[in-house]
PDB file of N, CA, C and O in Angstrom:
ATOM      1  N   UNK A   1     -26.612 -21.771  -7.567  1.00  0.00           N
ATOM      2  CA  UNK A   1     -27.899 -21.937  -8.214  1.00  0.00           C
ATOM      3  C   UNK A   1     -27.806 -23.051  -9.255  1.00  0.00           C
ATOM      4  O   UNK A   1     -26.748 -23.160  -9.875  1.00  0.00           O
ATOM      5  N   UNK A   2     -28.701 -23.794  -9.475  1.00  0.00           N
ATOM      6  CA  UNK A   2     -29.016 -24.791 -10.432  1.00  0.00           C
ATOM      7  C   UNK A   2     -30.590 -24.293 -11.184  1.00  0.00           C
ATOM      8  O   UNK A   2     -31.577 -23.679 -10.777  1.00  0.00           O
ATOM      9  N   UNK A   3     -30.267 -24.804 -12.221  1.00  0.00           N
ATOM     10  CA  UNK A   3     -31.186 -24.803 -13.211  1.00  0.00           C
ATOM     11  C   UNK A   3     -31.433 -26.352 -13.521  1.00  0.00           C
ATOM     12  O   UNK A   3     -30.655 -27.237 -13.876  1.00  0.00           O
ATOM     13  N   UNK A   4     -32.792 -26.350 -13.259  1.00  0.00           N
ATOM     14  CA  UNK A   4     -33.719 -28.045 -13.576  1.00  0.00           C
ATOM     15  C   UNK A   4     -34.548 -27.937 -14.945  1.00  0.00           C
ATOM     16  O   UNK A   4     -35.353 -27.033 -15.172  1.00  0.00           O
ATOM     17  N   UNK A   5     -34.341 -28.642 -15.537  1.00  0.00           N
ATOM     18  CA  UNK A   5     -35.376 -28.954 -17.057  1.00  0.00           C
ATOM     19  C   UNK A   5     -36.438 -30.066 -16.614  1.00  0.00           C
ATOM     20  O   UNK A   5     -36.010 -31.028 -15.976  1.00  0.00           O
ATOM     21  N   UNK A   6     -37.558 -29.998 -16.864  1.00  0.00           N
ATOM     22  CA  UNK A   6     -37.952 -30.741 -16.609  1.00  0.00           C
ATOM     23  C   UNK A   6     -39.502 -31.442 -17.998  1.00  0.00           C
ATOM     24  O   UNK A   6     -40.402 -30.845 -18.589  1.00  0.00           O
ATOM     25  N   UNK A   7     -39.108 -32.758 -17.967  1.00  0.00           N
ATOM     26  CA  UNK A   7     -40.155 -33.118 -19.052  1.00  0.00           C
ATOM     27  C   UNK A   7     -41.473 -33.780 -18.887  1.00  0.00           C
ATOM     28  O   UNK A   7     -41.409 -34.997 -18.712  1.00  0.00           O
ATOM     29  N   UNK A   8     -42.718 -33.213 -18.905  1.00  0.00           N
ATOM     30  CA  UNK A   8     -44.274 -33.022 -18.352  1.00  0.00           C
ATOM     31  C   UNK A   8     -45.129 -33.002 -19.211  1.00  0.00           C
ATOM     32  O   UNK A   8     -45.483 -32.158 -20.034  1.00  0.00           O
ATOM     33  N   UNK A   9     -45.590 -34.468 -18.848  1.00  0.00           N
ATOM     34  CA  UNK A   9     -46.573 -34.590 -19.863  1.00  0.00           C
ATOM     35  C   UNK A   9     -48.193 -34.375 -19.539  1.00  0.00           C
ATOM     36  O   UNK A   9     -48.481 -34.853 -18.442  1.00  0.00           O
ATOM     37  N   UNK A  10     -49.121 -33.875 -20.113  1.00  0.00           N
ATOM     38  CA  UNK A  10     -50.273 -33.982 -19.514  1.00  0.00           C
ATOM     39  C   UNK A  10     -50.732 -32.463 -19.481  1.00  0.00           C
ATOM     40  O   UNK A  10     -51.904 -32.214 -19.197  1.00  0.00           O
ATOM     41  N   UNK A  11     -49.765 -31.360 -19.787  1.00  0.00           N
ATOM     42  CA  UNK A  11     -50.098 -30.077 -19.919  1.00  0.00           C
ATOM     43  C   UNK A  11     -50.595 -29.783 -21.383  1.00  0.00           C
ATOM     44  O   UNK A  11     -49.953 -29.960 -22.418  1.00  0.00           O
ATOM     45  N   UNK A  12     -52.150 -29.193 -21.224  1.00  0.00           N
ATOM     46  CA  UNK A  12     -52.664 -28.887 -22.426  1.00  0.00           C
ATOM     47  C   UNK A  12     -52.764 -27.690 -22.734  1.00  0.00           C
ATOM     48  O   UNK A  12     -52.408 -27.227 -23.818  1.00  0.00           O
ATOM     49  N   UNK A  13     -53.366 -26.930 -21.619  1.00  0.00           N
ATOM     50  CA  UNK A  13     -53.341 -25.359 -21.970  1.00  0.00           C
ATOM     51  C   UNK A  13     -52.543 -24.338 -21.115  1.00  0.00           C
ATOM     52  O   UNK A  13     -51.524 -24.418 -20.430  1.00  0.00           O
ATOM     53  N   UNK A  14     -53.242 -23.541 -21.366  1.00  0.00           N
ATOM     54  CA  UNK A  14     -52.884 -22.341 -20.230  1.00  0.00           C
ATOM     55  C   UNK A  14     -52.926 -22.119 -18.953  1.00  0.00           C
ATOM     56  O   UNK A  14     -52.238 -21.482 -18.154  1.00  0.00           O
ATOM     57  N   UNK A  15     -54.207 -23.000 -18.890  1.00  0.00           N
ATOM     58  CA  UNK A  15     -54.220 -23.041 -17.636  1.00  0.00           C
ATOM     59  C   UNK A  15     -52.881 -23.965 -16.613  1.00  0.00           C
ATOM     60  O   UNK A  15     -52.425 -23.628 -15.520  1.00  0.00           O
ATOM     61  N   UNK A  16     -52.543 -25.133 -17.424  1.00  0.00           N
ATOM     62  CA  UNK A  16     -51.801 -26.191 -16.738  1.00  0.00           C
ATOM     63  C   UNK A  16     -50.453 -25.263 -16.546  1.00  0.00           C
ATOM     64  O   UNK A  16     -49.696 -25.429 -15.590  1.00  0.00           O
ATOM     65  N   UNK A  17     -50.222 -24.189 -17.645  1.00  0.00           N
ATOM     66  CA  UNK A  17     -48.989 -23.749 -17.631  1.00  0.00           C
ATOM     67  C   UNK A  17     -48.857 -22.677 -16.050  1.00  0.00           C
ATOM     68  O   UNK A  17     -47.900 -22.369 -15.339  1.00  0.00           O
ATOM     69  N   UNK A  18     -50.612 -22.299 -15.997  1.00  0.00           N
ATOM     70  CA  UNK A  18     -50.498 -21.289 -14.434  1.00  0.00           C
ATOM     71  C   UNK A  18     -50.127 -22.120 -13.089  1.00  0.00           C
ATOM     72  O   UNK A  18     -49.447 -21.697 -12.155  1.00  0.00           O
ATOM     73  N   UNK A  19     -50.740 -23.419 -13.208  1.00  0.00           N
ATOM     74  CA  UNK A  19     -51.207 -24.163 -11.811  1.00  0.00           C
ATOM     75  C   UNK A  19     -49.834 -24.483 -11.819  1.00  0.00           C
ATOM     76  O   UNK A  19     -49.541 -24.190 -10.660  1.00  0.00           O
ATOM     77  N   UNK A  20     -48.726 -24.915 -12.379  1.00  0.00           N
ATOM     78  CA  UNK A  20     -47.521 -25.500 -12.513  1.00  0.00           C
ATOM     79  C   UNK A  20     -46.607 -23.979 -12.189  1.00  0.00           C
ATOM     80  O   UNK A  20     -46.165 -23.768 -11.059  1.00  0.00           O
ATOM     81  N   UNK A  21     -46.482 -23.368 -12.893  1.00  0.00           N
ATOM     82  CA  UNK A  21     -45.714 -22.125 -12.556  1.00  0.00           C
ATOM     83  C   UNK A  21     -46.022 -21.481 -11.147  1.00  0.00           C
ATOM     84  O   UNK A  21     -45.186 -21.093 -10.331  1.00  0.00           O
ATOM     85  N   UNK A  22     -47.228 -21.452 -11.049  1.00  0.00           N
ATOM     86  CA  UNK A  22     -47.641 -20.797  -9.409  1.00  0.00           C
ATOM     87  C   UNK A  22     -46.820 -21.486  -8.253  1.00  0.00           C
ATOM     88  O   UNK A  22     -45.957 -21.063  -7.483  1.00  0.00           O
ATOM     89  N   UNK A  23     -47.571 -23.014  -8.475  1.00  0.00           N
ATOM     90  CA  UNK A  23     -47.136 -24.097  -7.739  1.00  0.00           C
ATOM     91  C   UNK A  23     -45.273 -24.275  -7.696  1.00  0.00           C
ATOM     92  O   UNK A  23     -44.610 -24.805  -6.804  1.00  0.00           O
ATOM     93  N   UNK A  24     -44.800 -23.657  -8.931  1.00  0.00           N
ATOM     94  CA  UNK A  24     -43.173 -24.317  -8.282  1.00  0.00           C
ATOM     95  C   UNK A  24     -42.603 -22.650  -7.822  1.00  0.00           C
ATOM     96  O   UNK A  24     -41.527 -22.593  -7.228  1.00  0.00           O
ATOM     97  N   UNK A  25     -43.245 -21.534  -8.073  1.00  0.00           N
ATOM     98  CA  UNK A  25     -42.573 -20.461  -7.581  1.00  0.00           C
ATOM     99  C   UNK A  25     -43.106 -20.021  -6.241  1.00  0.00           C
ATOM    100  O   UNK A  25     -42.907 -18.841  -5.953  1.00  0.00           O
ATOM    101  N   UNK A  26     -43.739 -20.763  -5.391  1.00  0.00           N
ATOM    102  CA  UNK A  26     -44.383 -20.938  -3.860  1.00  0.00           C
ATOM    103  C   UNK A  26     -43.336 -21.668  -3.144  1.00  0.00           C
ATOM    104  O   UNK A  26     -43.250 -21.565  -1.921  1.00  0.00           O
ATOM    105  N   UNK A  27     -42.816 -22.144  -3.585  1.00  0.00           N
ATOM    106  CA  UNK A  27     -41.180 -23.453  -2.962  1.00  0.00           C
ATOM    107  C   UNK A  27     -40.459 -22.859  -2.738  1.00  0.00           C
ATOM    108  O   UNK A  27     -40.136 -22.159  -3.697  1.00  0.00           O
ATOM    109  N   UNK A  28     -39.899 -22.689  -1.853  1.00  0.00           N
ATOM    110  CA  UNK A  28     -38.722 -22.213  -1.049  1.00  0.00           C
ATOM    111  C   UNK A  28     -37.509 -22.496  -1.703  1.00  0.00           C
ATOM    112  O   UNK A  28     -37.078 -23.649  -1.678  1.00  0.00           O
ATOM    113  N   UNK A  29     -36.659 -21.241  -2.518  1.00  0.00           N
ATOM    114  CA  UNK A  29     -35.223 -21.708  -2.729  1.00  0.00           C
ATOM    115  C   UNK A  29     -35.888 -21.674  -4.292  1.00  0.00           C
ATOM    116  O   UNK A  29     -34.870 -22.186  -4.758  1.00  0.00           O
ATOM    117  N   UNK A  30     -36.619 -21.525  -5.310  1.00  0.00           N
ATOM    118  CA  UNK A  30     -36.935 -21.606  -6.530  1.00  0.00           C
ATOM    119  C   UNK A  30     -37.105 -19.569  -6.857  1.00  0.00           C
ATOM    120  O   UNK A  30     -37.835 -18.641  -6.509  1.00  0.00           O
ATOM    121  N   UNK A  31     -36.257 -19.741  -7.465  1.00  0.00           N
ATOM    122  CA  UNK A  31     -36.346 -17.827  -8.541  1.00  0.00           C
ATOM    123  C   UNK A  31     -37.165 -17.478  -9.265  1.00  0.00           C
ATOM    124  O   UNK A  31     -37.967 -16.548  -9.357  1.00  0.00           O
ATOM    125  N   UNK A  32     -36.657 -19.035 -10.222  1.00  0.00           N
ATOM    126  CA  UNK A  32     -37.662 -18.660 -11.541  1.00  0.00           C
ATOM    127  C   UNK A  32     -38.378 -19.534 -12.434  1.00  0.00           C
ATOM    128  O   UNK A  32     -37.709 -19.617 -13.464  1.00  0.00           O
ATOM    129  N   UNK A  33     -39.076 -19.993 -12.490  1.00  0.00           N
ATOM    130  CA  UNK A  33     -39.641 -20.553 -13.541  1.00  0.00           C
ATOM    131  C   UNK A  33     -40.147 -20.317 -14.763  1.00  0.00           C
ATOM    132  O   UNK A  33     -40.895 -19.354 -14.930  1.00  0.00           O
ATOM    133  N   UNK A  34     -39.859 -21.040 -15.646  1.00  0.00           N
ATOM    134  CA  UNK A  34     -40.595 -20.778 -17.250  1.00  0.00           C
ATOM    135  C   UNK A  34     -41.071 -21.852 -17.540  1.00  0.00           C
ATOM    136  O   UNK A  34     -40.289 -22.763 -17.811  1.00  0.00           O
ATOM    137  N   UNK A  35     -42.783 -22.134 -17.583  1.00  0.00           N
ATOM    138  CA  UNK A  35     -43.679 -23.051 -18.517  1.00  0.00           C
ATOM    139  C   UNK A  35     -43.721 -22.911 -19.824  1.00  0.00           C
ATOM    140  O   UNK A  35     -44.074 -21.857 -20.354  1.00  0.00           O
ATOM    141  N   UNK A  36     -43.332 -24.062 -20.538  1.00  0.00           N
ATOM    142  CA  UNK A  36     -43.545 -24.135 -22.205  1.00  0.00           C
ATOM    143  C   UNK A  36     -44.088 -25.358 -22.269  1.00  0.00           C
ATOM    144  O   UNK A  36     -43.564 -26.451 -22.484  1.00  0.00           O
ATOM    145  N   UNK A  37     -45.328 -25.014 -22.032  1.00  0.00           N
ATOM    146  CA  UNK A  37     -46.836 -26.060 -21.791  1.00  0.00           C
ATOM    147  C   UNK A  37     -47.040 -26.856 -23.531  1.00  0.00           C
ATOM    148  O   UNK A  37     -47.621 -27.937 -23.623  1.00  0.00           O
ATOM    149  N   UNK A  38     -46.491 -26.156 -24.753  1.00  0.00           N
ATOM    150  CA  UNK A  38     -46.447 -26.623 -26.506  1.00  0.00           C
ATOM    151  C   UNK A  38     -45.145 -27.419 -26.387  1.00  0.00           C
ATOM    152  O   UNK A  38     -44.868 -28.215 -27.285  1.00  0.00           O
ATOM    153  N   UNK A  39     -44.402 -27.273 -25.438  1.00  0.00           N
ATOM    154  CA  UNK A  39     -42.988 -28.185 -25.516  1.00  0.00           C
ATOM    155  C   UNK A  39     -42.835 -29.182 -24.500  1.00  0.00           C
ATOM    156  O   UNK A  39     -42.025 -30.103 -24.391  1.00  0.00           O
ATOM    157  N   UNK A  40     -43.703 -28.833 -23.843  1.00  0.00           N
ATOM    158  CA  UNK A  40     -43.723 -30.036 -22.618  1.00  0.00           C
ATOM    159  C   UNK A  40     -42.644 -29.494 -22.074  1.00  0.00           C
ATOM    160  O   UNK A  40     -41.775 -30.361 -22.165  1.00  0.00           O
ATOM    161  N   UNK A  41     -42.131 -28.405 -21.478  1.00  0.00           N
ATOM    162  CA  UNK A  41     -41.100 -28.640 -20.894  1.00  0.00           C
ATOM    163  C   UNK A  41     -41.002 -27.450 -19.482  1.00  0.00           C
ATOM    164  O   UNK A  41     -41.285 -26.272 -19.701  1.00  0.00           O
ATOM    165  N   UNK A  42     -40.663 -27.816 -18.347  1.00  0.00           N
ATOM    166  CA  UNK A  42     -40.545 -26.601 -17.185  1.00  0.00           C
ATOM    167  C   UNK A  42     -39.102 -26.575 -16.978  1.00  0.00           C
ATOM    168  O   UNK A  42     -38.292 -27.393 -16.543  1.00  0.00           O
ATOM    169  N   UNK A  43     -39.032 -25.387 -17.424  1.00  0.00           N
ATOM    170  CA  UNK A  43     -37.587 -24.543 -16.340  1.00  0.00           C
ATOM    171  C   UNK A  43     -37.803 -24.118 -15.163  1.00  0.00           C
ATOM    172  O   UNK A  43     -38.813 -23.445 -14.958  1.00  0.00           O
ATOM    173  N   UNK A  44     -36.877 -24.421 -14.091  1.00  0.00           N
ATOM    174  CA  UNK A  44     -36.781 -23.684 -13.093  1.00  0.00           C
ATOM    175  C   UNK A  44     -35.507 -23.552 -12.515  1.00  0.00           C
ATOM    176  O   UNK A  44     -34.872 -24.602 -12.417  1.00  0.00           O
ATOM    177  N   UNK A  45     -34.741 -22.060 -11.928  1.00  0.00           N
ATOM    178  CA  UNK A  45     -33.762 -21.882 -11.569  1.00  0.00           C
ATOM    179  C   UNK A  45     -33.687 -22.223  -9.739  1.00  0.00           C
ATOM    180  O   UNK A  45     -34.654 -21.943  -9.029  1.00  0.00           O
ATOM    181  N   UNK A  46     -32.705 -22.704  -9.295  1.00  0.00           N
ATOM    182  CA  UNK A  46     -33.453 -23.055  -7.854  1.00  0.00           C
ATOM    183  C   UNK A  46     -31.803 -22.592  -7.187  1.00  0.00           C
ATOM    184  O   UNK A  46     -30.687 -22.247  -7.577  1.00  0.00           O
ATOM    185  N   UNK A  47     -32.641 -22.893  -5.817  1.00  0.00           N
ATOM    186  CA  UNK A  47     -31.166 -22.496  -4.728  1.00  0.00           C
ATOM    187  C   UNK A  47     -30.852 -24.206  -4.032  1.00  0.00           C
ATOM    188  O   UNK A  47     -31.347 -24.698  -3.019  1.00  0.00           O
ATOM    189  N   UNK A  48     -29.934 -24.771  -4.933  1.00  0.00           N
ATOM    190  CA  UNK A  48     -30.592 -26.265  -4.786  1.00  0.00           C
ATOM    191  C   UNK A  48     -29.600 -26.650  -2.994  1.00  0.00           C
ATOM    192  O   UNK A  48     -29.017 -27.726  -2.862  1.00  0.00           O
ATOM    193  N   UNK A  49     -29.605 -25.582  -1.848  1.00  0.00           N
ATOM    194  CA  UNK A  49     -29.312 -26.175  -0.582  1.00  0.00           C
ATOM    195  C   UNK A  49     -30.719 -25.689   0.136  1.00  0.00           C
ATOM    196  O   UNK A  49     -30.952 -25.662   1.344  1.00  0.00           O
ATOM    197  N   UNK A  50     -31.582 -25.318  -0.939  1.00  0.00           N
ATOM    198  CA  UNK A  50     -33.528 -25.197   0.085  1.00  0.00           C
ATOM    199  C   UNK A  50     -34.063 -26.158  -0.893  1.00  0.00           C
ATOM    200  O   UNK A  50     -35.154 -26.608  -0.544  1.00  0.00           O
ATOM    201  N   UNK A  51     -33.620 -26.606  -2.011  1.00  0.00           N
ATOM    202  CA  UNK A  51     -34.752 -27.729  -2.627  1.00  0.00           C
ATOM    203  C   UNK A  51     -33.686 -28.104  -3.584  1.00  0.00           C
ATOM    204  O   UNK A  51     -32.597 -27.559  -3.769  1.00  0.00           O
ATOM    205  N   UNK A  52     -34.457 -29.628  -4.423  1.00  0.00           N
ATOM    206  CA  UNK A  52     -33.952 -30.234  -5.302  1.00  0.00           C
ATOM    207  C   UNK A  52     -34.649 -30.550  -6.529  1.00  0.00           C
ATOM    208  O   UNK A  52     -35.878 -30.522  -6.598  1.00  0.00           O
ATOM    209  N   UNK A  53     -33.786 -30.895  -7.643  1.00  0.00           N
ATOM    210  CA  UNK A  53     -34.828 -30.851  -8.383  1.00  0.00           C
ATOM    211  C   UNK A  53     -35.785 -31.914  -8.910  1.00  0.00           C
ATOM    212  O   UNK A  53     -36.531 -31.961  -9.888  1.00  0.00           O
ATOM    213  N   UNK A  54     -35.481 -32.801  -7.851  1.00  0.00           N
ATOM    214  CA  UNK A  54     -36.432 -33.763  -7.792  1.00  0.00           C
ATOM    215  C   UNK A  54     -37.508 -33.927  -6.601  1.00  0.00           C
ATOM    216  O   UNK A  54     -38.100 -34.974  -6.339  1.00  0.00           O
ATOM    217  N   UNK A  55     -37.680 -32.429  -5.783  1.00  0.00           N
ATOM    218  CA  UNK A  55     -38.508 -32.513  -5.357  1.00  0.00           C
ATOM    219  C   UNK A  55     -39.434 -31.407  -6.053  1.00  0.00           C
ATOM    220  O   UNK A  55     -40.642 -31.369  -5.818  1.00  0.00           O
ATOM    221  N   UNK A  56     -38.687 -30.343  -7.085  1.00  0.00           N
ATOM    222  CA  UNK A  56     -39.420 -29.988  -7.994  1.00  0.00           C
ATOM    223  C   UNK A  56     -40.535 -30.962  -8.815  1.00  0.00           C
ATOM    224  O   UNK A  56     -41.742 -30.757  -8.947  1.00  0.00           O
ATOM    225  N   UNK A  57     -39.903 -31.840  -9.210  1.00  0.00           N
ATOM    226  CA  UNK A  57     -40.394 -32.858 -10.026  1.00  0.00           C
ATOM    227  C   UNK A  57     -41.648 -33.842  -9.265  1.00  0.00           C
ATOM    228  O   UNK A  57     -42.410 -34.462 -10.007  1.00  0.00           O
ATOM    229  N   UNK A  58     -41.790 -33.930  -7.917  1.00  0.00           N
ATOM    230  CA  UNK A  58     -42.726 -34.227  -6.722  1.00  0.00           C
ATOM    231  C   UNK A  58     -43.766 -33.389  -7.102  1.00  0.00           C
ATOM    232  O   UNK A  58     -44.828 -33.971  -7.322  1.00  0.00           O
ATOM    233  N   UNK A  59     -43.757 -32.282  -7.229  1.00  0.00           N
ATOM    234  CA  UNK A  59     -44.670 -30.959  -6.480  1.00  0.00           C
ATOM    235  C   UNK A  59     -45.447 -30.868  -7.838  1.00  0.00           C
ATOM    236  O   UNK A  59     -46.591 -30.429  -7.721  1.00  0.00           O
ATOM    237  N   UNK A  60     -45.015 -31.222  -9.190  1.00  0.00           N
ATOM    238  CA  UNK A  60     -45.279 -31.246 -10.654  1.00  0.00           C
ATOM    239  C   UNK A  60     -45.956 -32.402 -10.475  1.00  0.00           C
ATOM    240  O   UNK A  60     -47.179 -32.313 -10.364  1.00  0.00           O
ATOM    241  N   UNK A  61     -45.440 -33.477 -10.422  1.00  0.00           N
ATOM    242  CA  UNK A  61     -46.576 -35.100 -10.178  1.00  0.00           C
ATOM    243  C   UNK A  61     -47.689 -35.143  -8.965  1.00  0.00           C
ATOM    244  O   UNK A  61     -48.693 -35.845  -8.850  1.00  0.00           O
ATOM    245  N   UNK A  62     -47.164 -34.178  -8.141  1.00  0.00           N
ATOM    246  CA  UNK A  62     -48.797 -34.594  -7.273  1.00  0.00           C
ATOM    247  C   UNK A  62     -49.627 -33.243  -7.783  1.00  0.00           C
ATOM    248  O   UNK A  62     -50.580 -32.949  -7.062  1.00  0.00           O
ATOM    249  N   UNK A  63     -49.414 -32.475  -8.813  1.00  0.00           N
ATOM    250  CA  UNK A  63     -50.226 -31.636  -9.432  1.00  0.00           C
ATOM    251  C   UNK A  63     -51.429 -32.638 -10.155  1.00  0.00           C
ATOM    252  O   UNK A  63     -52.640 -32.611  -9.936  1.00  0.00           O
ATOM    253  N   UNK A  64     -50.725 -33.460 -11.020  1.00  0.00           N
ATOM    254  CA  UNK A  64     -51.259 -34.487 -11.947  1.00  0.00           C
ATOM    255  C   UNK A  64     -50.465 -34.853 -12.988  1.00  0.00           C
ATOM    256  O   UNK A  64     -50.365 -35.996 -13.435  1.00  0.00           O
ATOM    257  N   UNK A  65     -49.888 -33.859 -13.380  1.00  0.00           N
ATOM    258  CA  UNK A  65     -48.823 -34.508 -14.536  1.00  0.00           C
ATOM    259  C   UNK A  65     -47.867 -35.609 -14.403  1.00  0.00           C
ATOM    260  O   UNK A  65     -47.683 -36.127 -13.302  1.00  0.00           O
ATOM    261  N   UNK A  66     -47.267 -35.987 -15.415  1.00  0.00           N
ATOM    262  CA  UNK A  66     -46.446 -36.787 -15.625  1.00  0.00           C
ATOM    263  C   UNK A  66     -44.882 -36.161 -15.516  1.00  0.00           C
ATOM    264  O   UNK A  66     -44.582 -35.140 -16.135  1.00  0.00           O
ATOM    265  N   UNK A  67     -44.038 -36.793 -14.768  1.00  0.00           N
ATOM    266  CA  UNK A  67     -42.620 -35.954 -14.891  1.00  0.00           C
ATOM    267  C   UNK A  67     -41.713 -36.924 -15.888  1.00  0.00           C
ATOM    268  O   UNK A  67     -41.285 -37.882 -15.244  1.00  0.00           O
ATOM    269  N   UNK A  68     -41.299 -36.945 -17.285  1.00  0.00           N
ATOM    270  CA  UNK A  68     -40.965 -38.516 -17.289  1.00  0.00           C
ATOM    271  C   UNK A  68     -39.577 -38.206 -17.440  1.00  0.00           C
ATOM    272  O   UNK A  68     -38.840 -39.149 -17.730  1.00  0.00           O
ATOM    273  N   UNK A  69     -39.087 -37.090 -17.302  1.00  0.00           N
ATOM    274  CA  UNK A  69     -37.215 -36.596 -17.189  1.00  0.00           C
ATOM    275  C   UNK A  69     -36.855 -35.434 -16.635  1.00  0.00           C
ATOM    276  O   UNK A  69     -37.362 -34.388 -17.040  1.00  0.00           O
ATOM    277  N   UNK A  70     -35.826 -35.446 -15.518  1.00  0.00           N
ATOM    278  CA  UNK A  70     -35.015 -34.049 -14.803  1.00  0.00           C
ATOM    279  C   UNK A  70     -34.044 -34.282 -15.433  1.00  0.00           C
ATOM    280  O   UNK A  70     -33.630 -35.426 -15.617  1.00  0.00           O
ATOM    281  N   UNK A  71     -33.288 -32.836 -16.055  1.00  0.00           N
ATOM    282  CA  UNK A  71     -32.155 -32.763 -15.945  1.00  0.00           C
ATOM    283  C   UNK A  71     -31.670 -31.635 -15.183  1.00  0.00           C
ATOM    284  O   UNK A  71     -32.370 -30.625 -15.118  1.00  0.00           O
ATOM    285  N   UNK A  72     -30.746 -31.681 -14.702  1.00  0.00           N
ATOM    286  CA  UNK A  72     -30.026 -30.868 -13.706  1.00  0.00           C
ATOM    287  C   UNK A  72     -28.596 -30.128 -14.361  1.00  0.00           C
ATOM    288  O   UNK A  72     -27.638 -30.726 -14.851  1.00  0.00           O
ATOM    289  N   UNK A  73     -28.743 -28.872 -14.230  1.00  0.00           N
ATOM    290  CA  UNK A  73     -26.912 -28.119 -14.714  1.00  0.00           C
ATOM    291  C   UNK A  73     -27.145 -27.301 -13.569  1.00  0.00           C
ATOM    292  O   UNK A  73     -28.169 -27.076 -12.924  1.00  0.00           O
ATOM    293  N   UNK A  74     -26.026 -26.924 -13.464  1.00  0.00           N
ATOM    294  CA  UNK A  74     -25.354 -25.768 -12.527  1.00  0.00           C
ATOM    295  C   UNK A  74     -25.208 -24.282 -13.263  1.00  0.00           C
ATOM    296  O   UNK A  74     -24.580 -24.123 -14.310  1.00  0.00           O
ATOM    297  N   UNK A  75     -25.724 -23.481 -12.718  1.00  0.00           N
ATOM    298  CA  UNK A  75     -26.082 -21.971 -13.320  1.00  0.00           C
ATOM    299  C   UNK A  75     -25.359 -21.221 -13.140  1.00  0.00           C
ATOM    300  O   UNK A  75     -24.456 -22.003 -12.846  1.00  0.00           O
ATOM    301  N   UNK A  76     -24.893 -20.233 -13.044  1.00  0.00           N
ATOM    302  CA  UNK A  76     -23.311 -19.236 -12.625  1.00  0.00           C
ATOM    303  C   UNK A  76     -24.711 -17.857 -12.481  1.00  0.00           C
ATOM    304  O   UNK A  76     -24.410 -16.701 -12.182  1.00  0.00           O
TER     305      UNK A  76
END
C-alpha cells in the first residue's frame, strides 16, 4: 500500500471536499481517503499495482481542480 498527498487548489467548501472524496474512493485499488478542503490537501491510501498516484491526481484535475503536487510514501 502507498499513501499519496496530494496538493489542490480550487476547493472551497464542503461540497468540493464530497465530489473529490466520492470521486477518488470509486477507483479501484484506493481504501481511503481524507479531504482537508481548509488545507488544500487530499490523502489517499491506495493499492498502488490497481492505480497510481498520479492517476489519482488525473481523476482530481478532470474534476476541476488544480493538482499542483503528489507526493508518494510507502505505507506498512
Amino acid at each position: 500500500m502507498k499513501k499519496a498527498i496530494l496538493r489542490v487548489g480550487g476547493m472551497t467548501c464542503p461540497s468540493c471536499l464530497t465530489t473529490i472524496q466520492t470521486a477518488l474512493t470509486k477507483t479501484e485499488g484506493v481504501e481511503k481517503v481524507t479531504v482537508l478542503f481548509n488545507a488544500g490537501k487530499v490523502k489517499a491510501l491506495f493499492d498502488d499495482a490497481k492505480t497510481s498516484a498520479q492517476n489519482l491526481a488525473d481523476i482530481v484535475s478532470e474534476l476541476g481542480y488544480s493538482v499542483d503536487k503528489v507526493t508518494t510514501k510507502e505505507q506498512q
